[in-house]
TORDRENSE-758856 format. One record per residue: x, y, z of N, C-alpha, C in turn; residue in one letter. Coordinates in pm, whole numbers, always signed. Layout:
TORDRENSE-758856
X, Y, Z, X, Y, Z, X, Y, Z, A;
...
This chain:
TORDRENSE-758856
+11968, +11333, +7768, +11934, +11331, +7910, +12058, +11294, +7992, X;
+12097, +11383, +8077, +12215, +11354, +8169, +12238, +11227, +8265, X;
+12302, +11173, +8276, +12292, +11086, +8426, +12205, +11110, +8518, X;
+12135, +10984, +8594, +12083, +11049, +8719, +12105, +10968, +8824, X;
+12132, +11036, +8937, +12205, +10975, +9033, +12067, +10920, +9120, X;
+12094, +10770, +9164, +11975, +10697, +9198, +12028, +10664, +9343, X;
+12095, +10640, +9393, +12175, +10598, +9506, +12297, +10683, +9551, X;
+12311, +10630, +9687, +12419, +10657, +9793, +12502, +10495, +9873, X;
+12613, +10502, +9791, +12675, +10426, +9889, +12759, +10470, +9993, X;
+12786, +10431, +10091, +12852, +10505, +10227, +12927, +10440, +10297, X;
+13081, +10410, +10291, +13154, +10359, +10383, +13182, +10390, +10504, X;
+13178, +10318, +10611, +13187, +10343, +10770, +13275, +10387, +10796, X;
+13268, +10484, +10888, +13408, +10553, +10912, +13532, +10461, +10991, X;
+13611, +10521, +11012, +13738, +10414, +11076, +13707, +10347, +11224, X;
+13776, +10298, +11240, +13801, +10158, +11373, +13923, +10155, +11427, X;
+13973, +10120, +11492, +14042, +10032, +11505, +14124, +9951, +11475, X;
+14054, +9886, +11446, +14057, +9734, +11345, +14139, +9792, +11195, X;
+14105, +9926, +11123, +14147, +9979, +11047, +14282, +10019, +11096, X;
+14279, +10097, +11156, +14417, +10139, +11225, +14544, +10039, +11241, X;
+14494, +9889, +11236, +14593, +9817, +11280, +14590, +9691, +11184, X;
+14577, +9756, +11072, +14559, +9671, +10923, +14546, +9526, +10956, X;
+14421, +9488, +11008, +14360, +9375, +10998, +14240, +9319, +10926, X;
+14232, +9225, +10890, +14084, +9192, +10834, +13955, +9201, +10914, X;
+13849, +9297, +10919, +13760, +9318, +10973, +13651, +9193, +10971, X;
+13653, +9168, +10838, +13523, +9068, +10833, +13400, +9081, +10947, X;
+13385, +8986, +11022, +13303, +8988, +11123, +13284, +9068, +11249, X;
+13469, +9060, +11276, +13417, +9189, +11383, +13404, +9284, +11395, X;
+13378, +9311, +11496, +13249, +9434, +11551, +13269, +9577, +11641, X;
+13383, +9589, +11609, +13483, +9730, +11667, +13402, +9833, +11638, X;
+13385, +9910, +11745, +13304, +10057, +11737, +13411, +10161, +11641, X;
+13289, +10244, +11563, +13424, +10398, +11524, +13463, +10427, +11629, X;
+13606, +10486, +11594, +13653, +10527, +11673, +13676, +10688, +11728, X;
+13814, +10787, +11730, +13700, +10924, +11696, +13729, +10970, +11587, X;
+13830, +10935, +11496, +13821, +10981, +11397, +13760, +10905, +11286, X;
+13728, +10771, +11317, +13563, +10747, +11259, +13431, +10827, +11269, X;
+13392, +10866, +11401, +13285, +10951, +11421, +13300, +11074, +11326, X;
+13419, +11163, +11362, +13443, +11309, +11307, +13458, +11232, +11135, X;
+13462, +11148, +11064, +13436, +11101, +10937, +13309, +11076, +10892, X;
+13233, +11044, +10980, +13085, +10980, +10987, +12978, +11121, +10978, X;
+13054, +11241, +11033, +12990, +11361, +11041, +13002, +11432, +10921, X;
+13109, +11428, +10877, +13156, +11506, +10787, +13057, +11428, +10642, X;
+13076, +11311, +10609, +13006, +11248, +10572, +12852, +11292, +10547, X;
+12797, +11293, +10663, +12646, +11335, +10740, +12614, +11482, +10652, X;
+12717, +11572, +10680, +12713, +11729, +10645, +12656, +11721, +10494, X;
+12777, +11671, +10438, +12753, +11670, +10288, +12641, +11614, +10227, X;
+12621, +11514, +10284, +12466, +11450, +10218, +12385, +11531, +10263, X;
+12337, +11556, +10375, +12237, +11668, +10391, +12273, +11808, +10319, X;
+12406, +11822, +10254, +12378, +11990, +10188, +12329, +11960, +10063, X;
+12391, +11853, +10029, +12403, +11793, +9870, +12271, +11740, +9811, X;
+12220, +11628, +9915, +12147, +11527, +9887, +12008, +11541, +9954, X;
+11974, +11630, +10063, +11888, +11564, +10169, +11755, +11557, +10094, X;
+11729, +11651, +9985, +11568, +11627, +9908, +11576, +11488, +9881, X;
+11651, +11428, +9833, +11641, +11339, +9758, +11607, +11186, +9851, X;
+11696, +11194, +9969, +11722, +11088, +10033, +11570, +11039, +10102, X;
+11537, +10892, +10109, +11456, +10901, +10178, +11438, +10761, +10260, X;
+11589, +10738, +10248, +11575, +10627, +10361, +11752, +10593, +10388, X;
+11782, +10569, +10503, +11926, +10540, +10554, +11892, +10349, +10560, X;
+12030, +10262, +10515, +11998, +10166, +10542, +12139, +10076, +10537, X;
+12179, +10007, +10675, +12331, +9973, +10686, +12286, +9811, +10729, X;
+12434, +9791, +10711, +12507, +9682, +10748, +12464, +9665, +10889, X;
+12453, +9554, +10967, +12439, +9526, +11107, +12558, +9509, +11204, X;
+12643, +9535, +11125, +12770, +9578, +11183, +12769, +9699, +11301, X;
+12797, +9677, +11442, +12815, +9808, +11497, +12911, +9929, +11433, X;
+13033, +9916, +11331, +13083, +10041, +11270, +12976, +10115, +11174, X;
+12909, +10017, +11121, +12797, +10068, +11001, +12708, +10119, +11071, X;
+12656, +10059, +11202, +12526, +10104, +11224, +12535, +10285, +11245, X;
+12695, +10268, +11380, +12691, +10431, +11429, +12736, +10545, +11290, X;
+12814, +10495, +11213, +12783, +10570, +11109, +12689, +10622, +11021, X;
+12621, +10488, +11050, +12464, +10575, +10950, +12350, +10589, +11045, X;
+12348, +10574, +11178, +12282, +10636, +11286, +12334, +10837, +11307, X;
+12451, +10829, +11274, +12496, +11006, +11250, +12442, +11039, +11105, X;
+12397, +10957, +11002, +12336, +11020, +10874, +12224, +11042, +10918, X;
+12176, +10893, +10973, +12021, +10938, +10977, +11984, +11006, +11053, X;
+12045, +11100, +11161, +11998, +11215, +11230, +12039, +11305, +11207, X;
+12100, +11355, +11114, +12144, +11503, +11015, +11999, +11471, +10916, X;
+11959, +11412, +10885, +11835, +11398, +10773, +11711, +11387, +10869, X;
+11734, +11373, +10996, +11580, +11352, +11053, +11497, +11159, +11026, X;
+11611, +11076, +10969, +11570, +10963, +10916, +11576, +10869, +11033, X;
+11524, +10746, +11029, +11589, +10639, +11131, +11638, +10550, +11017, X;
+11726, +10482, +11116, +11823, +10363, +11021, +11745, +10215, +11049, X;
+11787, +10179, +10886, +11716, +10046, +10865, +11851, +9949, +10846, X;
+11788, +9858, +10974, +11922, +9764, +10957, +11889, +9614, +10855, X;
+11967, +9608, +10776, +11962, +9495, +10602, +12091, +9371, +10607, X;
+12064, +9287, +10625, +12192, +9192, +10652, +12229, +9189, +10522, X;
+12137, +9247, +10409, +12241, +9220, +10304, +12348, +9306, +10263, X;
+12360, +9376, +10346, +12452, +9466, +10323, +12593, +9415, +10408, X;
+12532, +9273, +10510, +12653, +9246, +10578, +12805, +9220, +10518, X;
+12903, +9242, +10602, +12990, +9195, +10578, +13064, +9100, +10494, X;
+13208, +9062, +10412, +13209, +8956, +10375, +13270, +8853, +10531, X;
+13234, +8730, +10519, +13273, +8647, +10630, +13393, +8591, +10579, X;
+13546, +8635, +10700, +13668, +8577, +10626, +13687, +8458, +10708, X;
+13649, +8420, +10796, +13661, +8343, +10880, +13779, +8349, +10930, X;
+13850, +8241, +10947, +14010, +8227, +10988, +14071, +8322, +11013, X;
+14066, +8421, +10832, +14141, +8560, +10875, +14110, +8668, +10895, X;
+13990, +8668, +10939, +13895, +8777, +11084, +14069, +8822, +11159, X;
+14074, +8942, +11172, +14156, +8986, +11268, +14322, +8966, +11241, X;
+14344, +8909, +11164, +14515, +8846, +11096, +14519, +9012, +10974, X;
+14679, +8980, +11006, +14747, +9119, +10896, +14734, +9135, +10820, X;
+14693, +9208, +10732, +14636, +9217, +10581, +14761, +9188, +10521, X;
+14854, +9212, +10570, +15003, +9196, +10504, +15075, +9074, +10509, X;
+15033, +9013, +10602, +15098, +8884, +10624, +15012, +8797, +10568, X;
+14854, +8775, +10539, +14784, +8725, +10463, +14699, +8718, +10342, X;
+14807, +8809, +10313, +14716, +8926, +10173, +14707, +8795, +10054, X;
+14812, +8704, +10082, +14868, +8607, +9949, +14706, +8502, +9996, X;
+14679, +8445, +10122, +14606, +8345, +10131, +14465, +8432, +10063, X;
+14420, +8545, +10114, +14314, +8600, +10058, +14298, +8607, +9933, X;
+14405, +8628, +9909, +14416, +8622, +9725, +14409, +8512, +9649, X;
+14389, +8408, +9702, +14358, +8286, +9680, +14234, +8266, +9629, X;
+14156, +8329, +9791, +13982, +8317, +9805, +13938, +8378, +9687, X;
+14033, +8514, +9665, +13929, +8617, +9517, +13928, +8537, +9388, X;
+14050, +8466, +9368, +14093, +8433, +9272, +13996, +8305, +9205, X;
+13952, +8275, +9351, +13887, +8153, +9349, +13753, +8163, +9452, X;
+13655, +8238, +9360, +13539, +8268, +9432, +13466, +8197, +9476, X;
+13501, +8074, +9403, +13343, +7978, +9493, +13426, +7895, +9556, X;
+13546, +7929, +9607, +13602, +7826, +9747, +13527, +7915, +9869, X;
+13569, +7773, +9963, +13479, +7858, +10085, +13614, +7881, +10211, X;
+13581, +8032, +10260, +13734, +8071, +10351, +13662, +7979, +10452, X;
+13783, +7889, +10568, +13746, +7794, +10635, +13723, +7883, +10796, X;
+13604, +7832, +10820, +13502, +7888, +10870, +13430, +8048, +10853, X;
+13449, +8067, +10725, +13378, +8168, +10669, +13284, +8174, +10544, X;
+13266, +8220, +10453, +13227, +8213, +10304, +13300, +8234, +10188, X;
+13239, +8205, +10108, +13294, +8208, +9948, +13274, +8342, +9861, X;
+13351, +8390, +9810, +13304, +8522, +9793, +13245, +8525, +9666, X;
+13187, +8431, +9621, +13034, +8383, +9573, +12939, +8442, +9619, X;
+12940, +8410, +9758, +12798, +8450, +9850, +12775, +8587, +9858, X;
+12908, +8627, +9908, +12900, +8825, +9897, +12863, +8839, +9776, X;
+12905, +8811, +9635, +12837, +8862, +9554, +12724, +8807, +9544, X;
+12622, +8705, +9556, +12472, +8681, +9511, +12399, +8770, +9607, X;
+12500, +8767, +9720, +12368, +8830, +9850, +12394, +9001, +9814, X;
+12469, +9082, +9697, +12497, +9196, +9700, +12387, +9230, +9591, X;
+12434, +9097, +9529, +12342, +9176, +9345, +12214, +9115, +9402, X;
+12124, +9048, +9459, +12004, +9048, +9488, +11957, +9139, +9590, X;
+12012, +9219, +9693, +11957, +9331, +9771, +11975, +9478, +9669, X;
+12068, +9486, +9586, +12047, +9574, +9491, +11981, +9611, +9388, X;
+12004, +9468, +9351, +11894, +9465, +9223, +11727, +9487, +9272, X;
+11663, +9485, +9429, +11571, +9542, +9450, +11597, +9685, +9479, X;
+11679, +9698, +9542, +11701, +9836, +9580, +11724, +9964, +9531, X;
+11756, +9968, +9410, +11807, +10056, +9331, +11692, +10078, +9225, X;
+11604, +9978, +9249, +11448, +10039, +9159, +11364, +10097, +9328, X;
+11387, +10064, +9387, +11304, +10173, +9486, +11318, +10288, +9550, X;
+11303, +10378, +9649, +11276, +10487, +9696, +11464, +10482, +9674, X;
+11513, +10611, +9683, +11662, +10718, +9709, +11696, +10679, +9803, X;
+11828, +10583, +9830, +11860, +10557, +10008, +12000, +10605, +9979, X;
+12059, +10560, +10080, +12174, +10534, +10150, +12220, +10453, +10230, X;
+12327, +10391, +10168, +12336, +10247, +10190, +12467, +10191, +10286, X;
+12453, +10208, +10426, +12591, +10207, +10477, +12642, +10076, +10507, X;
+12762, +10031, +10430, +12849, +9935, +10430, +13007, +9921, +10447, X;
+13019, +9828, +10356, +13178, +9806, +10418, +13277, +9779, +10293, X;
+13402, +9806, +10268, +13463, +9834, +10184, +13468, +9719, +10088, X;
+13498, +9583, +10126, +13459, +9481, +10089, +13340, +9492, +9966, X;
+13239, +9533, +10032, +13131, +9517, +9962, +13068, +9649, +9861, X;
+13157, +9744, +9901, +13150, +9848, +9811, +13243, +9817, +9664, X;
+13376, +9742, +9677, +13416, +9696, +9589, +13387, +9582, +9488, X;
+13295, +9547, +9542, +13234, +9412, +9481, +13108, +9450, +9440, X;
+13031, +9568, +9476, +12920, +9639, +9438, +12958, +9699, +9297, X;
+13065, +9764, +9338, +13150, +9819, +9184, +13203, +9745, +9067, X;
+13225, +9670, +9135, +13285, +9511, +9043, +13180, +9474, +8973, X;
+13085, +9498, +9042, +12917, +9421, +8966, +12904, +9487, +8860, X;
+12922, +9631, +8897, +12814, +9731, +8795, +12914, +9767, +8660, X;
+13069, +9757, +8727, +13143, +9811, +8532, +13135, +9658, +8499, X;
+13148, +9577, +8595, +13178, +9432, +8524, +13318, +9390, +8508, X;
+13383, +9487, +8586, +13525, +9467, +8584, +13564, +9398, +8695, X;
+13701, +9356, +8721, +13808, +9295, +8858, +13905, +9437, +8904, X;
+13873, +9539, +8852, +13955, +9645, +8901, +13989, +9679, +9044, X;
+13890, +9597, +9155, +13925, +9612, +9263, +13939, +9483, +9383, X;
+14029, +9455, +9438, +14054, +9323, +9543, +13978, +9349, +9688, X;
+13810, +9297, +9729, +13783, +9277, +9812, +13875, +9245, +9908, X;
+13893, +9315, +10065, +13965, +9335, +10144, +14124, +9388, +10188, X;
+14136, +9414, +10028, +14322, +9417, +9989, +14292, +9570, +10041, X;
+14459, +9590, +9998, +14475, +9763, +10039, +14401, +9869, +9972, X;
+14353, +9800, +9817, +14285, +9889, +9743, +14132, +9916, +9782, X;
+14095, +10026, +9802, +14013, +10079, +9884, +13934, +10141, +9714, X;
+13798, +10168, +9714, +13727, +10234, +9644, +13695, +10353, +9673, X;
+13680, +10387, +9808, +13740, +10493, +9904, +13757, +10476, +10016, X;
+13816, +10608, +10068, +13853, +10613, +10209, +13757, +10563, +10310, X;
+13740, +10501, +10470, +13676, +10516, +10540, +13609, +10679, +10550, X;
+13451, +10692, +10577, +13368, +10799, +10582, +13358, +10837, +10441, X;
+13382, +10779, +10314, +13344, +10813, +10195, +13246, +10743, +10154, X;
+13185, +10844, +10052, +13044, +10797, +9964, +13056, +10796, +9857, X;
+13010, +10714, +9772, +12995, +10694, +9646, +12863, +10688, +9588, X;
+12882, +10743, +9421, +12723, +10767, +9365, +12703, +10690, +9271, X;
+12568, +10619, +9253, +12475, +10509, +9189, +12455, +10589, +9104, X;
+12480, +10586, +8956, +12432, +10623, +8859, +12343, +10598, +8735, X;
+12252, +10597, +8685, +12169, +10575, +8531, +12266, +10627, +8462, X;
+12281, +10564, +8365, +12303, +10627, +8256, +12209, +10647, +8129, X;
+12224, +10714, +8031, +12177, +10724, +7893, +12080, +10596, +7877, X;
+12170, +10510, +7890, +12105, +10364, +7814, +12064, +10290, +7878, X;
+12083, +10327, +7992, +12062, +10231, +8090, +12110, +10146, +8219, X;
+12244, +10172, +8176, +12338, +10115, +8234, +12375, +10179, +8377, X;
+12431, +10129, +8469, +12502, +10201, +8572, +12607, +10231, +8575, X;
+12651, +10329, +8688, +12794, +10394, +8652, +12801, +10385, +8822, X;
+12919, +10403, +8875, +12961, +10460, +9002, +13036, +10606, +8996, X;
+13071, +10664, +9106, +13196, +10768, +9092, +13187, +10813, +9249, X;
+13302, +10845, +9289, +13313, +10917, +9435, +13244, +11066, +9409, X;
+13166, +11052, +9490, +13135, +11222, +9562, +13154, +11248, +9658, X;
+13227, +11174, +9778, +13253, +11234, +9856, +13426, +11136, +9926, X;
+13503, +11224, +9995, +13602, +11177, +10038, +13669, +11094, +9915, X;
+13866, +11050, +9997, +13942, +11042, +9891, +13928, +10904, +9843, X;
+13982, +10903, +9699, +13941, +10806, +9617, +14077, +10785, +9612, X;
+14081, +10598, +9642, +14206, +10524, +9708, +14246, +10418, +9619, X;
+14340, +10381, +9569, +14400, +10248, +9526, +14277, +10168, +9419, X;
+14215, +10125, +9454, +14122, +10050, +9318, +14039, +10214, +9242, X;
+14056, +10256, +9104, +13987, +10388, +9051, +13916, +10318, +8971, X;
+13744, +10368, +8977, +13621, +10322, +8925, +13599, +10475, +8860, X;
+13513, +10457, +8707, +13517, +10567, +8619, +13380, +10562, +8585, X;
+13308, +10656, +8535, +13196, +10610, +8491, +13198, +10527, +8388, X;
């Protein structure tokens, strides 16, 4: 019996905030337009690819997440369900600071998951609050799940069980406006893999 693809994960298209290599964390920067024209393109493909299958859109409360999967869910005819567990990780402090100039302090936080970033969280929390909205989610109805890179990498991190990818670093699981697919396997197990848009700096295999 082949794989079967159970899920849609969906990164928000670009910002801003992207554009000017900062830590997003909390804030709340609209796409921008070549977020939107990512968010569409995005949209296209799941509806050529996917649309039998899909039967629910469901994002981050993030305004980048929402308008991105507010353009899915009206290529599918769906409305969007907004899930805080899909929120953000909280960097606190370095909300908005250079990914480059603070890449070393962040690397601290990964290294050391159950410290807490000062006035933010522990990236403890992103993972309990990821693997408990999934671990319901992925036994129920076919969605699509629009989030944030952060948490797509730490979603991935969950499922090989590997560190192959650095929440918030340059390594991307994919591009902004890319999707990735939830897989069964044979035995049971899950798999990820890009199906849509380019596959960046952290590479996840089945």
């Amino acid at each position: 019996m082949p794989k079967e693809l159970i899920a849609l994960l969906q990164r928000h298209g670009d910002t801003a905030a992207n554009e000017e290599n900062v830590f997003r964390s909390r804030l709340d920067p609209p796409l921008n337009p070549k977020g939107i024209k990512q968010a569409e393109a995005a949209a296209k493909n799941i509806v050529k690819h996917y649309k039998k299958d899909v039967k629910k859109v469901v994002s981050s409360p993030m305004l980048r997440s929402l308008q991105t999967a507010d353009i899915v869910a009206e290529e599918l005819g769906l409305e969007t369900i907004q899930d805080r567990g899909l929120i953000s990780w909280h960097l606190g402090f370095l909300s908005g600071r250079n990914k480059d100039t603070y890449q070393d302090i962040l690397n601290y936080y990964v290294d050391n998951p159950e410290k807490t970033i000062p006035e933010g969280e522990p990236l403890d929390d992103l993972e309990a609050r990821l693997e408990e909205f999934f671990d319901k989610a992925l036994r129920g109805e076919f969605g699509v799940y629009v989030t944030h890179n952060s948490n797509l990498v730490t979603v991935e991190n969950l499922i090989t069980g590997t560190k192959n990818g650095r929440q918030e670093s340059s390594e991307k699981s994919v591009e902004p406006g890319g999707t990735i697919g939830v897989f069964v396997e044979d035995d049971g197990s899950y798999s990820v893999e890009v199906l849509f848009g380019t596959e960046n700096g952290a590479e996840y295999t089945s």
